[in-house]
PyMOL Python script that loads the backbone (N, CA, C, O; Angstrom):
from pymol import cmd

cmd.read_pdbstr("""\
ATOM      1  N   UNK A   1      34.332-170.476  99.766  1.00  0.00           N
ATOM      2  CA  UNK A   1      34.346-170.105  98.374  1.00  0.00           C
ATOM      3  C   UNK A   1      35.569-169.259  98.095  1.00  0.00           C
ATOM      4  O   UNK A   1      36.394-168.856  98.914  1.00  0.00           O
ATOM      5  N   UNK A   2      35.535-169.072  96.835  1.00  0.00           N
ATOM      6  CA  UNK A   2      37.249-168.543  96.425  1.00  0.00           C
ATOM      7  C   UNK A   2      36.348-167.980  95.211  1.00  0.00           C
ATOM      8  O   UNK A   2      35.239-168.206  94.727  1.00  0.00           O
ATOM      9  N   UNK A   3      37.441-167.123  94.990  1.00  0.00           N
ATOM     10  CA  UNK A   3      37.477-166.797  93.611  1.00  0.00           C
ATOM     11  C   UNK A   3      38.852-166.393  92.592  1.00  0.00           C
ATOM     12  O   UNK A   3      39.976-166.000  92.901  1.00  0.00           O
ATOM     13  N   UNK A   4      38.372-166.610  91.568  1.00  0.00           N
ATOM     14  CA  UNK A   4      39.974-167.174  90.766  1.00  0.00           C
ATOM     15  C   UNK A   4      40.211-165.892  89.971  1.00  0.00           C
ATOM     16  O   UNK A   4      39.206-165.236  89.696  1.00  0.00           O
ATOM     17  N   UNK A   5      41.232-165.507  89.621  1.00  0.00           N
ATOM     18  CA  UNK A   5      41.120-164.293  88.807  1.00  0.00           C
ATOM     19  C   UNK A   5      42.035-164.073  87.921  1.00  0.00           C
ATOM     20  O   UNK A   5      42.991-163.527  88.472  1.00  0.00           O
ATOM     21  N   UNK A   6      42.254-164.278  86.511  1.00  0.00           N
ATOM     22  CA  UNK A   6      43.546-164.312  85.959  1.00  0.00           C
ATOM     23  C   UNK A   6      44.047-162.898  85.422  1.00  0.00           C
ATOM     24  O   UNK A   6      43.331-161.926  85.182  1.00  0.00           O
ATOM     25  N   UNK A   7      45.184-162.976  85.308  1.00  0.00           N
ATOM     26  CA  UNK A   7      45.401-160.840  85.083  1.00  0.00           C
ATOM     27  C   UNK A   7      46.339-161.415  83.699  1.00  0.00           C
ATOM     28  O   UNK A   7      46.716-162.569  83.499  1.00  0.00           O
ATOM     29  N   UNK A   8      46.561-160.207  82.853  1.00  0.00           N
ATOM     30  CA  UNK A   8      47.513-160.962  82.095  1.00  0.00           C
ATOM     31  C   UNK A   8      48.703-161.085  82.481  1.00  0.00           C
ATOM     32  O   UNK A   8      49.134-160.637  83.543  1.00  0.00           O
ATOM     33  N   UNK A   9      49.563-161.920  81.362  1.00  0.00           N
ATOM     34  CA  UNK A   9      51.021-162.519  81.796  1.00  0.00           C
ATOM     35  C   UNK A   9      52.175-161.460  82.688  1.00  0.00           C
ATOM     36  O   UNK A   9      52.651-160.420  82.232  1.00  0.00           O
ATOM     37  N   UNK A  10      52.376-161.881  83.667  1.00  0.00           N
ATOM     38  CA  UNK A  10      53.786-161.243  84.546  1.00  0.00           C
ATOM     39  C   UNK A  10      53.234-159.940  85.357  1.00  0.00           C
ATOM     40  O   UNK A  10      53.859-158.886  85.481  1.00  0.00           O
ATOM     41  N   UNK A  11      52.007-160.203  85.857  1.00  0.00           N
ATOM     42  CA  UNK A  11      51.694-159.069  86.796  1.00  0.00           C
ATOM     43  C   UNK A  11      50.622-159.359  88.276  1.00  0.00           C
ATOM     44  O   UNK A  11      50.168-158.489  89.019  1.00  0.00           O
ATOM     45  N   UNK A  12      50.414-160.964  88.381  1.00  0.00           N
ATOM     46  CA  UNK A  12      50.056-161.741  89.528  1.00  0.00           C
ATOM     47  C   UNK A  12      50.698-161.037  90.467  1.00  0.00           C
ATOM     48  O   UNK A  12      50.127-160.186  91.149  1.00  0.00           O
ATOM     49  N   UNK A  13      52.182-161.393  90.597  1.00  0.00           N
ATOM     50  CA  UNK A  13      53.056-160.876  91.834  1.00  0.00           C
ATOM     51  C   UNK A  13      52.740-159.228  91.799  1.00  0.00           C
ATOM     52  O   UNK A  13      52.102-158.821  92.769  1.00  0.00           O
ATOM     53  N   UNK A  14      52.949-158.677  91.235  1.00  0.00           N
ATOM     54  CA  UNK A  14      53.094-157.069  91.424  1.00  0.00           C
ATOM     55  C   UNK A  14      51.770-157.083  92.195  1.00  0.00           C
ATOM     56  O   UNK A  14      51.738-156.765  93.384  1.00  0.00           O
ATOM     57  N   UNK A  15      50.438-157.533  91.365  1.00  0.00           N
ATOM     58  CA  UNK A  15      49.502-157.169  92.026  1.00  0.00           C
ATOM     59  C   UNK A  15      49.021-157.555  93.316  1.00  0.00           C
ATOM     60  O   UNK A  15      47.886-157.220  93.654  1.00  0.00           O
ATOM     61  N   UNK A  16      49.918-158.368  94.243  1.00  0.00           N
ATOM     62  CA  UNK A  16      49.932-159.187  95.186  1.00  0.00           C
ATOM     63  C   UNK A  16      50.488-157.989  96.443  1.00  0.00           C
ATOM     64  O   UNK A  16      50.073-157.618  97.540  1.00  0.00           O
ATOM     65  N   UNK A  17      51.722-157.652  95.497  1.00  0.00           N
ATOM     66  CA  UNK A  17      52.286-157.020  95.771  1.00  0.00           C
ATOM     67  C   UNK A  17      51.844-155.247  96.377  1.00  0.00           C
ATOM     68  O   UNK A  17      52.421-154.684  97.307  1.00  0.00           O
ATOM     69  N   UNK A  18      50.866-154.744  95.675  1.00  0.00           N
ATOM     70  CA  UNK A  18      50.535-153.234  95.216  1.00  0.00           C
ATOM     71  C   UNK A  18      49.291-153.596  96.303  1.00  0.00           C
ATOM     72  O   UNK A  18      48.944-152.803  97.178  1.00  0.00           O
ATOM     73  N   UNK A  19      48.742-154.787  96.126  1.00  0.00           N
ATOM     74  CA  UNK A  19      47.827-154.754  97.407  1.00  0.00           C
ATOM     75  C   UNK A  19      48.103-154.912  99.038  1.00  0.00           C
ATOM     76  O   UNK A  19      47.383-154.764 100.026  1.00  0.00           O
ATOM     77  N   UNK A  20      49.226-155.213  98.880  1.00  0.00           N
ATOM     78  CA  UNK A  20      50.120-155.406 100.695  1.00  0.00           C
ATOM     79  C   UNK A  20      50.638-153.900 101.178  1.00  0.00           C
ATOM     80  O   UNK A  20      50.788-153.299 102.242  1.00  0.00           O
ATOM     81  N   UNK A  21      50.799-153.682  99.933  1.00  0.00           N
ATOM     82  CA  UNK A  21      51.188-151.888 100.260  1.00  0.00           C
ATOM     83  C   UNK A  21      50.188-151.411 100.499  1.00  0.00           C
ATOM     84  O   UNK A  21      50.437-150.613 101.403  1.00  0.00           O
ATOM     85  N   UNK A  22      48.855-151.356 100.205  1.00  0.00           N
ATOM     86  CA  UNK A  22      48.099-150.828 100.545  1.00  0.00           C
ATOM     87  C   UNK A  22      47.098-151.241 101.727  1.00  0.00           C
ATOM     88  O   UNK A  22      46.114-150.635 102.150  1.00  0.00           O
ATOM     89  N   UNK A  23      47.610-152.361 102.095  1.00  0.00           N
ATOM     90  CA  UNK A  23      47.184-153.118 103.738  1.00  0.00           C
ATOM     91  C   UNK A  23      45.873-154.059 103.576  1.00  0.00           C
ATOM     92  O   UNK A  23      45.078-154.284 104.488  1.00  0.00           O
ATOM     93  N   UNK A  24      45.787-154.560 102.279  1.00  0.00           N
ATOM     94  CA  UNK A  24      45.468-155.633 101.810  1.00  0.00           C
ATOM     95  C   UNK A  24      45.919-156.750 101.789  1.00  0.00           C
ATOM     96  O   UNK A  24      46.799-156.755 100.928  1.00  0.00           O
ATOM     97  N   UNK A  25      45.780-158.191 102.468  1.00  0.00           N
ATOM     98  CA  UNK A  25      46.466-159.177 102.324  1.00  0.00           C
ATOM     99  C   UNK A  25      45.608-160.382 101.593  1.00  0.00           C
ATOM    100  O   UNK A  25      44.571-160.872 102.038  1.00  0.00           O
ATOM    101  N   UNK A  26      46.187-160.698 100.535  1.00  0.00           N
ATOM    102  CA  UNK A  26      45.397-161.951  99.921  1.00  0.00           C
ATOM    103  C   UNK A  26      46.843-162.811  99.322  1.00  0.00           C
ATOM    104  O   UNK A  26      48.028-162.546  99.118  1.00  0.00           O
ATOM    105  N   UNK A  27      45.786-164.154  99.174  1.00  0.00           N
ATOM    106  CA  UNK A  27      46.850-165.498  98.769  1.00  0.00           C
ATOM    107  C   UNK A  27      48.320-165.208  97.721  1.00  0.00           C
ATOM    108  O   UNK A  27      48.293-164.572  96.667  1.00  0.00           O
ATOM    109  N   UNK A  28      49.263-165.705  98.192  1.00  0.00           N
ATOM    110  CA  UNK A  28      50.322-165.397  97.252  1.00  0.00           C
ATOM    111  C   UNK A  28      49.845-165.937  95.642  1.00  0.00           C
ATOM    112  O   UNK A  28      49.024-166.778  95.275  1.00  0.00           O
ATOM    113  N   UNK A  29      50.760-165.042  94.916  1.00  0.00           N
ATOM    114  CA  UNK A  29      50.501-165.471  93.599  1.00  0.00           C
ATOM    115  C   UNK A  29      50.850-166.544  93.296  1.00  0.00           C
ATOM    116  O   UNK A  29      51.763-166.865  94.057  1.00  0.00           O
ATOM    117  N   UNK A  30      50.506-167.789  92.158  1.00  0.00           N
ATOM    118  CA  UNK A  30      50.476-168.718  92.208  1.00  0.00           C
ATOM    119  C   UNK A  30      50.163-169.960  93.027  1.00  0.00           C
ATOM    120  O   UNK A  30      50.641-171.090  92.922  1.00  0.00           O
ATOM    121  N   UNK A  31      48.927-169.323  94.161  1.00  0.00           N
ATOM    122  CA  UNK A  31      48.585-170.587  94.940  1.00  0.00           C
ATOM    123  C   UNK A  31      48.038-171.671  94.062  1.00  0.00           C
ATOM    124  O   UNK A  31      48.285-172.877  94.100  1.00  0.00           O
ATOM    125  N   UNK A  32      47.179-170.947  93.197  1.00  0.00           N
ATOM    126  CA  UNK A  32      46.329-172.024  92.073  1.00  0.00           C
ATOM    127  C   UNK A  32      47.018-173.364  91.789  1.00  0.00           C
ATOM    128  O   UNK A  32      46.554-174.462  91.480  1.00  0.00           O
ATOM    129  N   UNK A  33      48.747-172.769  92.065  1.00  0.00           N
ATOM    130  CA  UNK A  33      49.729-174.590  91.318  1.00  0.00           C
ATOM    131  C   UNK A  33      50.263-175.224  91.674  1.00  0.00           C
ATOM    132  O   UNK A  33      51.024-174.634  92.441  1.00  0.00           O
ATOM    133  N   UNK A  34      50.505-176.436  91.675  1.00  0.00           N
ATOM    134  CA  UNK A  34      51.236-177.092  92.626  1.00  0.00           C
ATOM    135  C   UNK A  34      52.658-176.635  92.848  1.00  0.00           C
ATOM    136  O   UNK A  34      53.559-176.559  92.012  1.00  0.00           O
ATOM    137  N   UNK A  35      52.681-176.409  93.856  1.00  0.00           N
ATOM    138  CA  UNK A  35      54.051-175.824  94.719  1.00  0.00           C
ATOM    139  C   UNK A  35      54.134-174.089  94.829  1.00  0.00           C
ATOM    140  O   UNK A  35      54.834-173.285  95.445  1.00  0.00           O
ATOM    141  N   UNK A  36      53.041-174.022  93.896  1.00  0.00           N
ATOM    142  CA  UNK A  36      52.902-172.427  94.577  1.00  0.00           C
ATOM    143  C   UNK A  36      53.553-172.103  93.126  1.00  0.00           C
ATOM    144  O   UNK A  36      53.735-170.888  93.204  1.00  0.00           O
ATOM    145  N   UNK A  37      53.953-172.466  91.992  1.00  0.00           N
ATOM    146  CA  UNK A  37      54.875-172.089  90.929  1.00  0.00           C
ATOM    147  C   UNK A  37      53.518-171.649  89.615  1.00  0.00           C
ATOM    148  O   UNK A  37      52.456-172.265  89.530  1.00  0.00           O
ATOM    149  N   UNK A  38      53.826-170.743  88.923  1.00  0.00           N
ATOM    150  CA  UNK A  38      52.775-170.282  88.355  1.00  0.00           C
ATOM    151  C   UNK A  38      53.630-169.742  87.528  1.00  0.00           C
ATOM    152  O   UNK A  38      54.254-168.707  87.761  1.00  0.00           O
ATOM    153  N   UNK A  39      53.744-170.743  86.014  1.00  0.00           N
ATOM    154  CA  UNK A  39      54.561-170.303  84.759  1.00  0.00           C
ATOM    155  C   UNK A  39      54.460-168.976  83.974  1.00  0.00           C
ATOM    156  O   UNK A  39      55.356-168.444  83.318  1.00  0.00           O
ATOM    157  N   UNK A  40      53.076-168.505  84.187  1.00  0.00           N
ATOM    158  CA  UNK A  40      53.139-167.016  83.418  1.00  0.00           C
ATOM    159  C   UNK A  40      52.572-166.252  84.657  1.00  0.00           C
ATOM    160  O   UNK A  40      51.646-165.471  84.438  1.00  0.00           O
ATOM    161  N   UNK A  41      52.958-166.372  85.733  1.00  0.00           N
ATOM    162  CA  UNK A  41      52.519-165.180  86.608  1.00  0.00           C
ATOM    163  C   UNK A  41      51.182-164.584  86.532  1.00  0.00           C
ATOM    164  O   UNK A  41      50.911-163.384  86.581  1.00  0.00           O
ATOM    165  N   UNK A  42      50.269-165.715  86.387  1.00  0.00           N
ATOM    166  CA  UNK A  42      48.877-164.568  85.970  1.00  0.00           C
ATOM    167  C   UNK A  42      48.062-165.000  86.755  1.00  0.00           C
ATOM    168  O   UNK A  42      47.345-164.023  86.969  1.00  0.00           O
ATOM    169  N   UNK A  43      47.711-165.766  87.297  1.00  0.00           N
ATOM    170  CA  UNK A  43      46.553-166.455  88.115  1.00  0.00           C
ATOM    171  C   UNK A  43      46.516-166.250  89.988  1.00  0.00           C
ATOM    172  O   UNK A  43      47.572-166.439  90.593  1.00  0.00           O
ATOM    173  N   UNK A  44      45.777-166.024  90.444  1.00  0.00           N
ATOM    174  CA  UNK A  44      45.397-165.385  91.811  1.00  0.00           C
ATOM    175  C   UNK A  44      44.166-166.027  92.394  1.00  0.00           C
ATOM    176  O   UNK A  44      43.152-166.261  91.737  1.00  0.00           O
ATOM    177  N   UNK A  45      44.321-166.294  93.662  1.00  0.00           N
ATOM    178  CA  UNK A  45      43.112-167.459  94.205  1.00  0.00           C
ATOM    179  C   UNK A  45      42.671-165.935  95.387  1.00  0.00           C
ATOM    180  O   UNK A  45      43.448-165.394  96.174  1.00  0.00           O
ATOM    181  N   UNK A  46      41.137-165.556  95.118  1.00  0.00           N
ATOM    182  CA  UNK A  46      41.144-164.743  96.378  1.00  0.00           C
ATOM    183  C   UNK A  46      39.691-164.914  96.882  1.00  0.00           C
ATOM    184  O   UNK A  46      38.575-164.683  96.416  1.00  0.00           O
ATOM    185  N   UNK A  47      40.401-165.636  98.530  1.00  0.00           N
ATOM    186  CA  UNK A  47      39.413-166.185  99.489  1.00  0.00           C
ATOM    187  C   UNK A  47      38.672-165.534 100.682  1.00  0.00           C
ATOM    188  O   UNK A  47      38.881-165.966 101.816  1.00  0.00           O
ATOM    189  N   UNK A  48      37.820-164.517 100.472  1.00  0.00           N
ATOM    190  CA  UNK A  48      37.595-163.396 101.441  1.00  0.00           C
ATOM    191  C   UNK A  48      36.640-164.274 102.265  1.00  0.00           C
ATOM    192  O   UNK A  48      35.675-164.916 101.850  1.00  0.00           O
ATOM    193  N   UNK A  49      37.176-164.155 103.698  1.00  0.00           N
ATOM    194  CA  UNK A  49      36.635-164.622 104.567  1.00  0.00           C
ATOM    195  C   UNK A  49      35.770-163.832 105.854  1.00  0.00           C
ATOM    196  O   UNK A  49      36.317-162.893 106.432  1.00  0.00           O
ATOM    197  N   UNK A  50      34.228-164.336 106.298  1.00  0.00           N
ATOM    198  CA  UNK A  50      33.818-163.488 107.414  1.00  0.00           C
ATOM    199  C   UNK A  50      33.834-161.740 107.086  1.00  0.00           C
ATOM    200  O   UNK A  50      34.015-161.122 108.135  1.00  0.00           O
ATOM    201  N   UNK A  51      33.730-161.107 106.233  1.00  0.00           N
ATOM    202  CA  UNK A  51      33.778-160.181 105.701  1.00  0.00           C
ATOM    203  C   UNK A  51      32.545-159.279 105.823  1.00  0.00           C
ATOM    204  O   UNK A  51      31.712-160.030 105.316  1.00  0.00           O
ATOM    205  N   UNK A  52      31.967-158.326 106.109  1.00  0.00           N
ATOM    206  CA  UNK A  52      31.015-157.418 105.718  1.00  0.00           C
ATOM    207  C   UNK A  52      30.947-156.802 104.594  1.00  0.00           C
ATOM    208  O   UNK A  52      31.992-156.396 104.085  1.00  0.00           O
ATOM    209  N   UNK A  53      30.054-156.656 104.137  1.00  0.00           N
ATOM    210  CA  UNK A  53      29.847-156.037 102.626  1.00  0.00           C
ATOM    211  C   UNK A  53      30.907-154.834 102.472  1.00  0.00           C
ATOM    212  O   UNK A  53      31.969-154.911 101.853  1.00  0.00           O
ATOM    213  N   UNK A  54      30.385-153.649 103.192  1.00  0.00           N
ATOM    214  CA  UNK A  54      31.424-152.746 103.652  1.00  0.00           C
ATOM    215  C   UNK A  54      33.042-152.984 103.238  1.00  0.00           C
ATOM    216  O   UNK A  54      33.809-152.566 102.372  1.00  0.00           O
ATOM    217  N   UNK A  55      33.085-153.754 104.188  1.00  0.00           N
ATOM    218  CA  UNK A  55      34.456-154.585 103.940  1.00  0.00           C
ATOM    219  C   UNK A  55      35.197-154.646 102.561  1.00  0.00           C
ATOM    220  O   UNK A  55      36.106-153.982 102.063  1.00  0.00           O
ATOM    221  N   UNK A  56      34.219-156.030 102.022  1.00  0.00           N
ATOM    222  CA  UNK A  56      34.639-156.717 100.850  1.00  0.00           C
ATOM    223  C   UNK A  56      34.234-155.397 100.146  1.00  0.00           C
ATOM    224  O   UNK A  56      35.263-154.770  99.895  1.00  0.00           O
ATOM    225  N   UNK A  57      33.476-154.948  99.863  1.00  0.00           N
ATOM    226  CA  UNK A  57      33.631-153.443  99.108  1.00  0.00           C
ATOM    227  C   UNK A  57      34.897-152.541  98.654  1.00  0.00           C
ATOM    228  O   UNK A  57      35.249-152.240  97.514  1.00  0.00           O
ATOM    229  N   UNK A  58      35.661-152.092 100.313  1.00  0.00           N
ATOM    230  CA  UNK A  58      36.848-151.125  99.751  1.00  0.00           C
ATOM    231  C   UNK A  58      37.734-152.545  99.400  1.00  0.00           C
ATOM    232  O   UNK A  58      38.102-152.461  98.229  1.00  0.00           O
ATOM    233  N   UNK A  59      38.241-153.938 100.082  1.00  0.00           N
ATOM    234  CA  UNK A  59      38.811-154.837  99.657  1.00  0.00           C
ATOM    235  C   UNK A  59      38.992-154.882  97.783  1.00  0.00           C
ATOM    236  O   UNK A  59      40.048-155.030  97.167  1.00  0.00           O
ATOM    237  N   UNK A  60      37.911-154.743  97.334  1.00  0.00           N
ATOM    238  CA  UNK A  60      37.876-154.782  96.059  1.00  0.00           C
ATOM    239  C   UNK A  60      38.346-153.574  95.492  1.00  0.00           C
ATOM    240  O   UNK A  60      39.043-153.716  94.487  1.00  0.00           O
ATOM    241  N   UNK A  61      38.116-152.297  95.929  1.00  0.00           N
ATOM    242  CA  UNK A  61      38.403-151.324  95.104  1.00  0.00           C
ATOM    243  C   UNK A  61      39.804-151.373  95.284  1.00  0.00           C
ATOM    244  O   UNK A  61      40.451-150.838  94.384  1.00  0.00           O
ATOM    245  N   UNK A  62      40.540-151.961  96.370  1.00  0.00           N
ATOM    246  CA  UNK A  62      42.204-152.123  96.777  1.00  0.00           C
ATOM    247  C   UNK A  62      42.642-152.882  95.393  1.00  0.00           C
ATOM    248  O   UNK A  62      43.478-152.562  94.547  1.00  0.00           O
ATOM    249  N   UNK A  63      41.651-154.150  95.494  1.00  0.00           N
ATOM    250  CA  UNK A  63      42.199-154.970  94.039  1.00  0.00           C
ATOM    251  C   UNK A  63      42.128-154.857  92.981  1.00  0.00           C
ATOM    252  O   UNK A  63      42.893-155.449  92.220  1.00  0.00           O
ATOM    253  N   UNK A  64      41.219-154.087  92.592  1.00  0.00           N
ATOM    254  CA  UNK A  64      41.041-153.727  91.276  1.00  0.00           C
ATOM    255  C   UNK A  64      41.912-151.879  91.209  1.00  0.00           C
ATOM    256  O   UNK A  64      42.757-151.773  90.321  1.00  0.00           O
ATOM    257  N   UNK A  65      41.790-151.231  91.660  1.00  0.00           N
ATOM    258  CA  UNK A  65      43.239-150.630  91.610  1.00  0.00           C
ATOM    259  C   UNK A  65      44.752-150.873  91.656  1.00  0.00           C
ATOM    260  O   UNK A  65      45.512-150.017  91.204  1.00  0.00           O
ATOM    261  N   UNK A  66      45.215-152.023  92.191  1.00  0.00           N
ATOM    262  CA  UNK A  66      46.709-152.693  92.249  1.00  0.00           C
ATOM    263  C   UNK A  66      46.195-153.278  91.055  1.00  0.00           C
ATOM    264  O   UNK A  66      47.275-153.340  90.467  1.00  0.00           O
ATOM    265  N   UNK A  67      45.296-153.804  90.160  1.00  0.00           N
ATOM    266  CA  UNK A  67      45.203-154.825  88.609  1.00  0.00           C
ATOM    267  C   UNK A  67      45.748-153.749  87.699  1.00  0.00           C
ATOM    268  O   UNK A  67      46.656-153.806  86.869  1.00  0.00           O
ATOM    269  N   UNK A  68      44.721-152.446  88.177  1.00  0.00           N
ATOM    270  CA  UNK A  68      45.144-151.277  87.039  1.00  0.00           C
ATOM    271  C   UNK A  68      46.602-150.877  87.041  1.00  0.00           C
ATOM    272  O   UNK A  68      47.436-151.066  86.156  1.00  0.00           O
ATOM    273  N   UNK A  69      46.733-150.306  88.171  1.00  0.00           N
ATOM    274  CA  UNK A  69      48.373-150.184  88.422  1.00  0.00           C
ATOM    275  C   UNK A  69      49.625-151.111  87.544  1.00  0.00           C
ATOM    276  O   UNK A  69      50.592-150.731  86.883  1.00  0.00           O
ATOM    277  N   UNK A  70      49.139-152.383  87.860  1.00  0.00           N
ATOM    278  CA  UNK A  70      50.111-152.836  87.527  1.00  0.00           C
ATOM    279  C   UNK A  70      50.534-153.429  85.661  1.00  0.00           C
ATOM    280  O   UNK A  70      51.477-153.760  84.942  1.00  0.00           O
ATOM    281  N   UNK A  71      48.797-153.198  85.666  1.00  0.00           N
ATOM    282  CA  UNK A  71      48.796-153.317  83.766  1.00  0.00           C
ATOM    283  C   UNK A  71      49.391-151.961  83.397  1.00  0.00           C
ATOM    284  O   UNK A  71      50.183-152.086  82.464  1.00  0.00           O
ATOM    285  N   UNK A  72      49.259-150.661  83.844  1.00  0.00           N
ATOM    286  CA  UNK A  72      49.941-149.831  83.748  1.00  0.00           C
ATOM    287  C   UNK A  72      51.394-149.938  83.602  1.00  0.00           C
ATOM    288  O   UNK A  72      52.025-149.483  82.648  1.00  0.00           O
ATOM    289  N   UNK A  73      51.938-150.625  84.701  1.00  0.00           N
ATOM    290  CA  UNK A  73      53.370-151.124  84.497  1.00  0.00           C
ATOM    291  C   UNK A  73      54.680-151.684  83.636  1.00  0.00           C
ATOM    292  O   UNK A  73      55.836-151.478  83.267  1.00  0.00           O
ATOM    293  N   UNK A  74      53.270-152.759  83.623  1.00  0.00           N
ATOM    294  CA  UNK A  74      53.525-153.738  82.849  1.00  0.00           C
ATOM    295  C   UNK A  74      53.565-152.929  81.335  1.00  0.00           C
ATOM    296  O   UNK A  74      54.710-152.900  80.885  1.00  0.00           O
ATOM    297  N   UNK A  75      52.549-152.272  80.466  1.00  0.00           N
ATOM    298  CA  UNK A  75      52.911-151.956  78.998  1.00  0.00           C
ATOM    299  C   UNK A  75      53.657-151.188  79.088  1.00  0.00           C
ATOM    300  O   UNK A  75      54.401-151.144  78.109  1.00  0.00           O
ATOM    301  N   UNK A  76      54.035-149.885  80.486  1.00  0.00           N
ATOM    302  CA  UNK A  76      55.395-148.862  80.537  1.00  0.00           C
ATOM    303  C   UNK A  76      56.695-149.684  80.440  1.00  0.00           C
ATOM    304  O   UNK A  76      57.652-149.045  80.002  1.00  0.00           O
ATOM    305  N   UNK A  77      56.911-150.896  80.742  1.00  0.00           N
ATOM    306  CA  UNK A  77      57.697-151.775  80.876  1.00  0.00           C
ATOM    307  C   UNK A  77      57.768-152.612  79.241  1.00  0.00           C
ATOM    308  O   UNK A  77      58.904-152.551  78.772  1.00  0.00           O
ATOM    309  N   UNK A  78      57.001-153.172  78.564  1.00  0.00           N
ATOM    310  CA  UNK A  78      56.803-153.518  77.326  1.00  0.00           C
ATOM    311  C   UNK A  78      56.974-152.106  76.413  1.00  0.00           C
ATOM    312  O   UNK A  78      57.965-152.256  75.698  1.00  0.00           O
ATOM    313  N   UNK A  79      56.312-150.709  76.179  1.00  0.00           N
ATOM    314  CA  UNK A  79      56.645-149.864  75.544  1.00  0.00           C
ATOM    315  C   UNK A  79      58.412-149.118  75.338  1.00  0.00           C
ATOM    316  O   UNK A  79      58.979-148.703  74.327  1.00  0.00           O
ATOM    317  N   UNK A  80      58.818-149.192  76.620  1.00  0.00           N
ATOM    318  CA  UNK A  80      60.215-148.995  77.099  1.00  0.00           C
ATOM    319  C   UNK A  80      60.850-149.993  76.412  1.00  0.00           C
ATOM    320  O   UNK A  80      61.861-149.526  75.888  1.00  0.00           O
ATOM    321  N   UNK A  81      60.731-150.991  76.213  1.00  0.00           N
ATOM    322  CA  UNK A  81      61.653-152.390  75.881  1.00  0.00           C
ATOM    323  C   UNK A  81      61.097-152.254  74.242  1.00  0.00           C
ATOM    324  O   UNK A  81      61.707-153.029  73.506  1.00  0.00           O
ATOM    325  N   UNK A  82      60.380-151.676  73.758  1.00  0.00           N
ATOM    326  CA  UNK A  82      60.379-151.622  72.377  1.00  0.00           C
ATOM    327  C   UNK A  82      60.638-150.506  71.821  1.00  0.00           C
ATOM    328  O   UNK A  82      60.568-150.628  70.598  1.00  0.00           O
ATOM    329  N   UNK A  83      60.966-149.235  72.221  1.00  0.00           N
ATOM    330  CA  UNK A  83      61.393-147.913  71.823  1.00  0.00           C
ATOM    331  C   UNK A  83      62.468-148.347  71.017  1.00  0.00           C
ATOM    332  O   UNK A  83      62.895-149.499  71.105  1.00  0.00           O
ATOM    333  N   UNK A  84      63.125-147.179  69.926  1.00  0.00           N
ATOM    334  CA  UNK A  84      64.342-147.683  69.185  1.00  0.00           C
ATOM    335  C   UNK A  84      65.082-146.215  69.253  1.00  0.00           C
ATOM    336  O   UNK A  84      66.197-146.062  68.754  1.00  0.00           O
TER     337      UNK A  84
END
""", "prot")
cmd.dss("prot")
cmd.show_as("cartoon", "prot")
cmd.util.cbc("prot")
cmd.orient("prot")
């Protein structure tokens, strides 16, 4: 089983990313497409395998902290680009 998870646009990779830093490893962003190419960066395939509850427990709090993080980013990055 898998599970699919879409984040919004242009923060797949970061969050791929924010979770390897933290010694989390899951599927690169854009596995969902053929060739691995994923036009708005948003979609994430994550296949936890043989896992203990325990486990998949902090696993999740890893991922759902790198989601926050990086939506964080992402509007510091959109707010910055619209300042005048």
């Amino acid at each position: 089983y898998f599970i699919h998870f879409r984040s919004r646009d242009g923060c797949a990779k970061r969050i791929v990313e924010l979770c390897r830093g933290a010694g989390l490893i899951i599927t690169e962003a854009g596995a969902v497409y053929p060739y691995g190419y994923d036009p708005r960066d948003r979609d994430l395939r994550i296949a936890p395998t043989y896992l203990q509850i325990d486990e998949l427990k902090n696993a999740m709090d890893i991922f759902c902290a790198s989601v926050k993080l990086s939506y964080v980013g992402k509007m510091e990055s959109i707010n910055n680009s619209t300042r005048i």
